[in-house]
C-alpha positions as CSV (number, residue, x, y, z in Angstrom):
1,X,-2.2,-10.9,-4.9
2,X,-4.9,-9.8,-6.9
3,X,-7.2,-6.5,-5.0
4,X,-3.5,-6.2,-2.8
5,X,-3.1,-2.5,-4.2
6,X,-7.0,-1.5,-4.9
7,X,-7.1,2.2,-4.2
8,X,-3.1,2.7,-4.8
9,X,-1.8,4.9,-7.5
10,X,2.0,3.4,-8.6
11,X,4.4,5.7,-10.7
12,X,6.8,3.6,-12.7
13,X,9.7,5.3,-14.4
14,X,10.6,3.0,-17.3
15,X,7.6,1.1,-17.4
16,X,8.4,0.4,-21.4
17,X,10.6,-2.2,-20.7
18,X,12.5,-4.8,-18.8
19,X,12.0,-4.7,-15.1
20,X,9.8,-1.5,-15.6
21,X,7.5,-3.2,-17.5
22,X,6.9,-6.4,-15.3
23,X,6.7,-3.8,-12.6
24,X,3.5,-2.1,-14.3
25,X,2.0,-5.5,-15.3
26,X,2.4,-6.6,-11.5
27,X,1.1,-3.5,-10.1
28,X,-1.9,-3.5,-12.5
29,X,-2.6,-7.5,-11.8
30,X,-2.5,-6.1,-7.6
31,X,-5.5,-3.8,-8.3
32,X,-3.1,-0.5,-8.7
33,X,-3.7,2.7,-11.3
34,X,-0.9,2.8,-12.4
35,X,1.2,5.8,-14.2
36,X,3.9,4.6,-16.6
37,X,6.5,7.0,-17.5
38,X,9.0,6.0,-20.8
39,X,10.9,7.7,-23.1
40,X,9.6,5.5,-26.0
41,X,5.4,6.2,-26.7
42,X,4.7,2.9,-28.3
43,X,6.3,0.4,-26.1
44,X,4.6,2.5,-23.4
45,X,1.3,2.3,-24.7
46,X,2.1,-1.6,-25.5
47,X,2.8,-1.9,-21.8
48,X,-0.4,-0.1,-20.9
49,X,-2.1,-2.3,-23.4
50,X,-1.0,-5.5,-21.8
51,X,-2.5,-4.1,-18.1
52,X,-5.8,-3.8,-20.0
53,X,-5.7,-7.4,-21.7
54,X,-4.1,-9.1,-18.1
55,X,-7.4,-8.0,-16.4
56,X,-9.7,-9.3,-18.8
């Protein structure tokens, strides 16, 4: 699946958790940028964090 999304921009609304947050980690393994939008900054940035390590 990897490179699926390379070019794509994804927007995920409650990407801090839960479903939200396997959706970021999946659209970030597919090759997306992707925007995550949370009420809660640190579980966000966690979540962000995760994108960054899952690439590695």
């Amino acid at each position: 699946m990897a490179g699926e999304f390379d070019g794509k921009v994804a927007i995920v609304t409650g990407g801090s958790s839960g479903i939200g947050k396997a959706t970021v980690i999946a659209f970030g393994k597919a090759g997306a940028k992707v925007v995550v939008a949370a009420r809660r900054d640190s579980e966000g940035e966690e979540t962000v964090n995760l994108i960054d390590l899952s690439l590695i």
